[in-house]
LOKOLVO-729232 format. One record per atom (N, C-alpha, C): atom name; residue in three letters; x negated, y, z negated. Coordinates in steps of 0.05 Angstrom, whole numbers, plus 5000, padded with zeros to 4 digits. Layout:
N
torlo at CA, aa ALA, east X, north Y, up Z
...
This chain:
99
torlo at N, aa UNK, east 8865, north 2275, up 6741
torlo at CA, aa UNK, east 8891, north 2263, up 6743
torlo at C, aa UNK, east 8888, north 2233, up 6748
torlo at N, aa UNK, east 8908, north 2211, up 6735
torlo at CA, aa UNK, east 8904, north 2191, up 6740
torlo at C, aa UNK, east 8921, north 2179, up 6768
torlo at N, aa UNK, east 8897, north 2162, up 6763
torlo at CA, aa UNK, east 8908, north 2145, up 6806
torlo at C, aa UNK, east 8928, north 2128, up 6798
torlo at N, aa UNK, east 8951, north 2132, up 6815
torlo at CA, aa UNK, east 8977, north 2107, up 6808
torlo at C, aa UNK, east 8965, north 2087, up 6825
torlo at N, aa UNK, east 8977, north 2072, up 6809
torlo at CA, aa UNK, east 8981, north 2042, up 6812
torlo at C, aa UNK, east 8996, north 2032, up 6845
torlo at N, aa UNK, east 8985, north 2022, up 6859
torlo at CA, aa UNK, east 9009, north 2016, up 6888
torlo at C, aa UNK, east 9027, north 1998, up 6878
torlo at N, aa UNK, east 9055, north 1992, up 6886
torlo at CA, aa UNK, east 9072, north 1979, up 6886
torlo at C, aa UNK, east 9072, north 1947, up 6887
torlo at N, aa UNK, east 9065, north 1929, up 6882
torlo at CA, aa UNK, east 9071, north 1907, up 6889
torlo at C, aa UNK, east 9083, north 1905, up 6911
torlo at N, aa UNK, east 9085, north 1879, up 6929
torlo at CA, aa UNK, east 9094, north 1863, up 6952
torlo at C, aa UNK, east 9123, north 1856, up 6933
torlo at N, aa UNK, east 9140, north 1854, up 6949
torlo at CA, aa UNK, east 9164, north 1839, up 6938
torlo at C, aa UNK, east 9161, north 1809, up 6948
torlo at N, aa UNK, east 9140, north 1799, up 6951
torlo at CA, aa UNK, east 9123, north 1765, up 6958
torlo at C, aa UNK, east 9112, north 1758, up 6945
torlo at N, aa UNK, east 9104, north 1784, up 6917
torlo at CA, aa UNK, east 9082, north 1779, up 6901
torlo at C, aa UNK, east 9095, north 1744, up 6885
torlo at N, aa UNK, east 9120, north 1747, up 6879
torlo at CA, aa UNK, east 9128, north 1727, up 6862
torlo at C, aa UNK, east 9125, north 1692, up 6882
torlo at N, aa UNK, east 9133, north 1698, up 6901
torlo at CA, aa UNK, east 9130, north 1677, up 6921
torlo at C, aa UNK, east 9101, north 1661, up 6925
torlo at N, aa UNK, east 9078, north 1683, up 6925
torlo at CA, aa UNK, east 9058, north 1678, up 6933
torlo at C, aa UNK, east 9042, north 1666, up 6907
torlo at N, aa UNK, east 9050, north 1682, up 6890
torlo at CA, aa UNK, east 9038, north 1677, up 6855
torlo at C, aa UNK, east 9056, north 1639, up 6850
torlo at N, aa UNK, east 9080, north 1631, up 6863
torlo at CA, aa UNK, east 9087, north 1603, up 6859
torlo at C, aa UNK, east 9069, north 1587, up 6873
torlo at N, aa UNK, east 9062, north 1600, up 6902
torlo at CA, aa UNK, east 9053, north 1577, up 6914
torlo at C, aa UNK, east 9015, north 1577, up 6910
torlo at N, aa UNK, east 9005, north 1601, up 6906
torlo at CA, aa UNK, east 8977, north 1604, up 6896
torlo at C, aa UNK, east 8964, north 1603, up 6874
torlo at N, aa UNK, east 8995, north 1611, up 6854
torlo at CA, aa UNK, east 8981, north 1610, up 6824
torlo at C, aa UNK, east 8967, north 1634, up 6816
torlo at N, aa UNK, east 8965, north 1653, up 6835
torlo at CA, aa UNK, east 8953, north 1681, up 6828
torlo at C, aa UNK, east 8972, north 1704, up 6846
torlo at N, aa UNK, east 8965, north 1734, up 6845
torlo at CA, aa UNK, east 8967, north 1751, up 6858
torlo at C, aa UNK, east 8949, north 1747, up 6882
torlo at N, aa UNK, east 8951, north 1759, up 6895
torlo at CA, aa UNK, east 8947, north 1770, up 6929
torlo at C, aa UNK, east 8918, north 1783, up 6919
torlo at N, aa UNK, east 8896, north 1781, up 6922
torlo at CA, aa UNK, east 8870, north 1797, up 6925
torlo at C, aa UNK, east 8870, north 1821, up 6948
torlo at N, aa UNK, east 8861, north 1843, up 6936
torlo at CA, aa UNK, east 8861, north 1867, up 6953
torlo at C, aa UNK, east 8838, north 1869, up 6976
torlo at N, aa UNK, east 8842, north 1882, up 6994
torlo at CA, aa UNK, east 8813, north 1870, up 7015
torlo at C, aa UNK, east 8791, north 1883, up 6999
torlo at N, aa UNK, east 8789, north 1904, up 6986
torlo at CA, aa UNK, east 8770, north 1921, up 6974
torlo at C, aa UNK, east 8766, north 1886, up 6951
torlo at N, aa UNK, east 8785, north 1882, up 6944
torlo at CA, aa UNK, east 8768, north 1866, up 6916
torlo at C, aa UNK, east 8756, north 1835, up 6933
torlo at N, aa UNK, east 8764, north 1826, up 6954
torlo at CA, aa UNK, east 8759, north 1808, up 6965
torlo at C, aa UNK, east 8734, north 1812, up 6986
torlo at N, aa UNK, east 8730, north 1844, up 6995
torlo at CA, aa UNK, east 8710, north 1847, up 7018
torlo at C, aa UNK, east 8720, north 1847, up 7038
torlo at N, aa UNK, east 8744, north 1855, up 7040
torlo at CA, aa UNK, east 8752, north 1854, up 7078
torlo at C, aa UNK, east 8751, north 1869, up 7069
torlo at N, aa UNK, east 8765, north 1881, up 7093
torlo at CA, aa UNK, east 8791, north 1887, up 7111
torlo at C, aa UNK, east 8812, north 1883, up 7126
torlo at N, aa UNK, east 8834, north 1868, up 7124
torlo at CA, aa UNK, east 8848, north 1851, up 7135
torlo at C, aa UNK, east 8875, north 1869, up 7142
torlo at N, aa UNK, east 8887, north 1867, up 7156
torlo at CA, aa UNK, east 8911, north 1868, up 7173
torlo at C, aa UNK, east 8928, north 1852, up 7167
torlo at N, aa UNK, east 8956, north 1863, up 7146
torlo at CA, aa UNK, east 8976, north 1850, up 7132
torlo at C, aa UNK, east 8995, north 1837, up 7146
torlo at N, aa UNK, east 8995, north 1843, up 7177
torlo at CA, aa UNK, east 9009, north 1827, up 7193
torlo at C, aa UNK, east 8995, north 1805, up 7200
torlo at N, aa UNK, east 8973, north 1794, up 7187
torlo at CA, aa UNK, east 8961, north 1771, up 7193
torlo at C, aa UNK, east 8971, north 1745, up 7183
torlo at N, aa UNK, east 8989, north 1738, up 7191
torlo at CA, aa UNK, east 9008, north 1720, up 7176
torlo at C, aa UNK, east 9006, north 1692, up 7195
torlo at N, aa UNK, east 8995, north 1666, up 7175
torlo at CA, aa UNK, east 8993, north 1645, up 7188
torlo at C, aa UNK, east 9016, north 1617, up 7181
torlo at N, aa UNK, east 9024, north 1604, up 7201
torlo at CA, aa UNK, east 9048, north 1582, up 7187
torlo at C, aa UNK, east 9021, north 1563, up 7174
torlo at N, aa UNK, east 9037, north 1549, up 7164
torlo at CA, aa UNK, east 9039, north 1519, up 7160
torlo at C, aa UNK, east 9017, north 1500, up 7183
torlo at N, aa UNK, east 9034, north 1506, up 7203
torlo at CA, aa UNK, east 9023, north 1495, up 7227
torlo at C, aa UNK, east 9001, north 1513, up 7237
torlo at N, aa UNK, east 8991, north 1532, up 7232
torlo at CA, aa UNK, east 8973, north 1545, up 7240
torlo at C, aa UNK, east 8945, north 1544, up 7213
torlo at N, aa UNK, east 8950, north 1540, up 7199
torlo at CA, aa UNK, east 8923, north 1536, up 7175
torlo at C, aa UNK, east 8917, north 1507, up 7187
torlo at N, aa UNK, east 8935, north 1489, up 7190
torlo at CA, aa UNK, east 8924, north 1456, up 7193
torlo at C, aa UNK, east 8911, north 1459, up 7221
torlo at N, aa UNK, east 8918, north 1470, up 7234
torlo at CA, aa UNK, east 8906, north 1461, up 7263
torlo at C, aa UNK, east 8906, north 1495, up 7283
torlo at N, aa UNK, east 8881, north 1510, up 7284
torlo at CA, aa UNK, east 8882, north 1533, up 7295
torlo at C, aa UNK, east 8879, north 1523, up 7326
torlo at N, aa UNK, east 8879, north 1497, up 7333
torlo at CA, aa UNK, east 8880, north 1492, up 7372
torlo at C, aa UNK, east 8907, north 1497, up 7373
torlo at N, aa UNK, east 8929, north 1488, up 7363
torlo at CA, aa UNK, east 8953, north 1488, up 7369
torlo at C, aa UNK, east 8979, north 1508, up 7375
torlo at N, aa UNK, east 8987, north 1512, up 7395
torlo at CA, aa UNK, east 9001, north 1528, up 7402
torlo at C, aa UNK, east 9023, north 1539, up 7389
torlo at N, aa UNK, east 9041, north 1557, up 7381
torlo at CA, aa UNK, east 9054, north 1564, up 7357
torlo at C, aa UNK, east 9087, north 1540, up 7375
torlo at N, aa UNK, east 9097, north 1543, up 7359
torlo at CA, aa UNK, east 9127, north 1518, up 7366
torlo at C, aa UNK, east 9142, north 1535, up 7393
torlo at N, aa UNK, east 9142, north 1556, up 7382
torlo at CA, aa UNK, east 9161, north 1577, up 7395
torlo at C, aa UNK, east 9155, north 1572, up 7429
torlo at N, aa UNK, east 9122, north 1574, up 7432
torlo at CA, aa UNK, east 9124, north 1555, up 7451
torlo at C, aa UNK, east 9110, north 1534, up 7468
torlo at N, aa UNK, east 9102, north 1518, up 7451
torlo at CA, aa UNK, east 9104, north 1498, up 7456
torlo at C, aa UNK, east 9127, north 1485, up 7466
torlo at N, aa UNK, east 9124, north 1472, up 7488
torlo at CA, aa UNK, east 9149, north 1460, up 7504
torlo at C, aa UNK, east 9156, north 1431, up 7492
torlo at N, aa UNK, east 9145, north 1417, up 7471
torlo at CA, aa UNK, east 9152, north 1402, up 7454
torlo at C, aa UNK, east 9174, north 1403, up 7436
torlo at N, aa UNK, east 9173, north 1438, up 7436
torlo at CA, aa UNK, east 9198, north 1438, up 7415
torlo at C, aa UNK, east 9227, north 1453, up 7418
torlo at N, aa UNK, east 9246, north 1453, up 7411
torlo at CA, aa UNK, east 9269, north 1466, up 7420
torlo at C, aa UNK, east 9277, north 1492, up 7405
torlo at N, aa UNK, east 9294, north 1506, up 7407
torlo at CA, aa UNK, east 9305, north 1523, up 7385
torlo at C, aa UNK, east 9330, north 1513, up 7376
torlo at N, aa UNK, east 9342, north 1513, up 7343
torlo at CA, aa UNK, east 9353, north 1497, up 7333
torlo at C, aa UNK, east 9369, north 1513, up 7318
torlo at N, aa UNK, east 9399, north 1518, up 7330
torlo at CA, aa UNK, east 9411, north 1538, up 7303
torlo at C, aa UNK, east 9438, north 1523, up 7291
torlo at N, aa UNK, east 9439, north 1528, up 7260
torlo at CA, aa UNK, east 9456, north 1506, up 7249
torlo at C, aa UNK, east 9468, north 1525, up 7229
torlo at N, aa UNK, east 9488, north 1526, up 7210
torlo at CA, aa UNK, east 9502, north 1547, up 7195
torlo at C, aa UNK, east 9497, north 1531, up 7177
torlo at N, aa UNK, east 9480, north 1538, up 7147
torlo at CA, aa UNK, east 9484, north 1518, up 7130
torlo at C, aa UNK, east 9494, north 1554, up 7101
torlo at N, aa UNK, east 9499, north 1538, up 7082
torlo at CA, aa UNK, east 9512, north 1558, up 7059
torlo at C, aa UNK, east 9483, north 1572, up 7050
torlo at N, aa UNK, east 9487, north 1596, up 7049
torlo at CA, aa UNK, east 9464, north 1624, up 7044
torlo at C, aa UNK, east 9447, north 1604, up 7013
torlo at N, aa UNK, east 9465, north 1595, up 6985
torlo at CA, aa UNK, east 9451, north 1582, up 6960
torlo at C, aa UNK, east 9429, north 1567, up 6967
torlo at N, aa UNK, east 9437, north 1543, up 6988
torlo at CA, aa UNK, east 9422, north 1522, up 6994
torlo at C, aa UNK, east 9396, north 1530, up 7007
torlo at N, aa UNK, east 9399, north 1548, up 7031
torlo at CA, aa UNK, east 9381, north 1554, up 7043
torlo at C, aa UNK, east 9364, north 1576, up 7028
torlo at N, aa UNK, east 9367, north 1581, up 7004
torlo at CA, aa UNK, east 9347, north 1597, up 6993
torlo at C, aa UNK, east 9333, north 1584, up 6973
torlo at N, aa UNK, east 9356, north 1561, up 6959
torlo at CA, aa UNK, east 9337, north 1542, up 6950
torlo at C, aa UNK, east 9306, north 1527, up 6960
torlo at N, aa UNK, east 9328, north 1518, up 6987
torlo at CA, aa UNK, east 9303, north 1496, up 7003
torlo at C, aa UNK, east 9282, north 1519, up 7008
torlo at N, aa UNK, east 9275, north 1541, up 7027
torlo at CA, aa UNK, east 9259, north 1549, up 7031
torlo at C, aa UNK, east 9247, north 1569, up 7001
torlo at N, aa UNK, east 9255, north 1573, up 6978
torlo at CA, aa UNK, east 9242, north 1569, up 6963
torlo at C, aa UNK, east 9222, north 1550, up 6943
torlo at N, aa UNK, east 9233, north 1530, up 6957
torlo at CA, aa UNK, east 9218, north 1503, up 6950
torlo at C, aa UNK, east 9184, north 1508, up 6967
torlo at N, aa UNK, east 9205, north 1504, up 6994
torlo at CA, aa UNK, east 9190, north 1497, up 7017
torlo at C, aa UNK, east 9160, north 1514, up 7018
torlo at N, aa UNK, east 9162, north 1541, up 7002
torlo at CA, aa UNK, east 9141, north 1567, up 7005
torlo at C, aa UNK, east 9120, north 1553, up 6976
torlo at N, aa UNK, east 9138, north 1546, up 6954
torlo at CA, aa UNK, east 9120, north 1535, up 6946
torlo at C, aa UNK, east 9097, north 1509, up 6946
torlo at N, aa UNK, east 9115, north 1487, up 6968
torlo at CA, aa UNK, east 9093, north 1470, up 6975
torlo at C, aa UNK, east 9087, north 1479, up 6997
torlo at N, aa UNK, east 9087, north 1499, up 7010
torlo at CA, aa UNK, east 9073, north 1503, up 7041
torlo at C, aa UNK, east 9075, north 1493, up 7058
torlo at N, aa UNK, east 9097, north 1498, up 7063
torlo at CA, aa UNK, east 9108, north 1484, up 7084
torlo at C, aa UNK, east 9139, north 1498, up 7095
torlo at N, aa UNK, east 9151, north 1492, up 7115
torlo at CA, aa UNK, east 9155, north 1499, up 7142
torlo at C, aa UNK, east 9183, north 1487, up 7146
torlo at N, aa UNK, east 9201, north 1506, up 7142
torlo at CA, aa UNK, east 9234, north 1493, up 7139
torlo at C, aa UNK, east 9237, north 1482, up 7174
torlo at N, aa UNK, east 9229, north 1487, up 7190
torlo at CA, aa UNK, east 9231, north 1462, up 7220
torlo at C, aa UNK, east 9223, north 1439, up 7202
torlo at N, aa UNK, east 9191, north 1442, up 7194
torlo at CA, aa UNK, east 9179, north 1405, up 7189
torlo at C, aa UNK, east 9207, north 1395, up 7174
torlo at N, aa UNK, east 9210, north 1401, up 7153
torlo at CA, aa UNK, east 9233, north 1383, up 7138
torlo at C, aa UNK, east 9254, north 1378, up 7158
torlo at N, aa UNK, east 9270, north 1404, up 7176
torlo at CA, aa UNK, east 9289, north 1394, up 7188
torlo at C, aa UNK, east 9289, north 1375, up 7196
torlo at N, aa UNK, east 9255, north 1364, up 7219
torlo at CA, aa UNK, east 9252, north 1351, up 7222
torlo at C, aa UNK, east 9253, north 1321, up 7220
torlo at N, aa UNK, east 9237, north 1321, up 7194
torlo at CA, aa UNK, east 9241, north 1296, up 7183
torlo at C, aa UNK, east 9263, north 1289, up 7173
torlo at N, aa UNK, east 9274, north 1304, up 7161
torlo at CA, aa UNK, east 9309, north 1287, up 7150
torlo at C, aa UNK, east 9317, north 1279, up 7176
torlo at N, aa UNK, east 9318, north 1283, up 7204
torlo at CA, aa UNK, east 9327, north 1284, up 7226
torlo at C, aa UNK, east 9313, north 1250, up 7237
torlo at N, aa UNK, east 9303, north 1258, up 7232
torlo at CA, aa UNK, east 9284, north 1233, up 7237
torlo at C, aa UNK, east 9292, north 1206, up 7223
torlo at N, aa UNK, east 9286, north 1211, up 7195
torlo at CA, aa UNK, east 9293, north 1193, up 7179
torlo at C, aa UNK, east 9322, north 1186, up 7181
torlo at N, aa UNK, east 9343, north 1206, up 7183
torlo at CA, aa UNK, east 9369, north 1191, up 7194
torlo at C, aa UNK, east 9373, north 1184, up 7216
torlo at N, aa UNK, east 9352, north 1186, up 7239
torlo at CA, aa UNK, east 9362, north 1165, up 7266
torlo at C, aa UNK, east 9349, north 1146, up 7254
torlo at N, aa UNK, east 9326, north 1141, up 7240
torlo at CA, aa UNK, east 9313, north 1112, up 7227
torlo at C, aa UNK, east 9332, north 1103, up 7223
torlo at N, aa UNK, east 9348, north 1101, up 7203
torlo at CA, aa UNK, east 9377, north 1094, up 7189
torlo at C, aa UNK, east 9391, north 1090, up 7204
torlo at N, aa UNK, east 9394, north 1096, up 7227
torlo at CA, aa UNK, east 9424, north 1088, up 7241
torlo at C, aa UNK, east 9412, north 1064, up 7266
């Protein structure tokens, strides 16, 4: 009997924008890895650093923006790797510059 095929990730498309490939299986890569192993932005650049949440540097920040936009930006955002706070950030930034 033939062995099915497993399902794809519904990230596969996400991950294939921002990697340029599929996801390697731990068998084809040599792990074994744990799919909850999920690292930000801020955690690949700097593994000393404490995650935001809490870090007492940072606040929690809730704002109502339209469902289009926000799936745009953080589809952007996944493809350059990066971290819808950093941007909040900086537009935030850059308009107290401005004023």
């Amino acid at each position: 009997m033939a062995k099915q095929q497993k399902a794809g990730s519904p990230f596969d498309a996400l991950r294939i924008a921002r990697l340029g490939k599929p996801a390697a299986t731990p068998q084809e890569n040599g792990e074994t890895s744990n799919p909850l192993d999920i690292h930000t932005s801020r955690q690949l650049n700097s593994h000393l650093r404490s995650s935001k949440s809490t870090d007492p540097e940072f606040m929690k920040f809730t704002t109502y923006v339209r469902k289009i936009t926000h799936r745009a930006v953080k589809t952007r955002l996944v493809s350059e790797g990066r971290e819808l706070s950093d941007l909040i950030e900086e537009l935030m930034f850059k308009w107290l510059e401005g004023r």
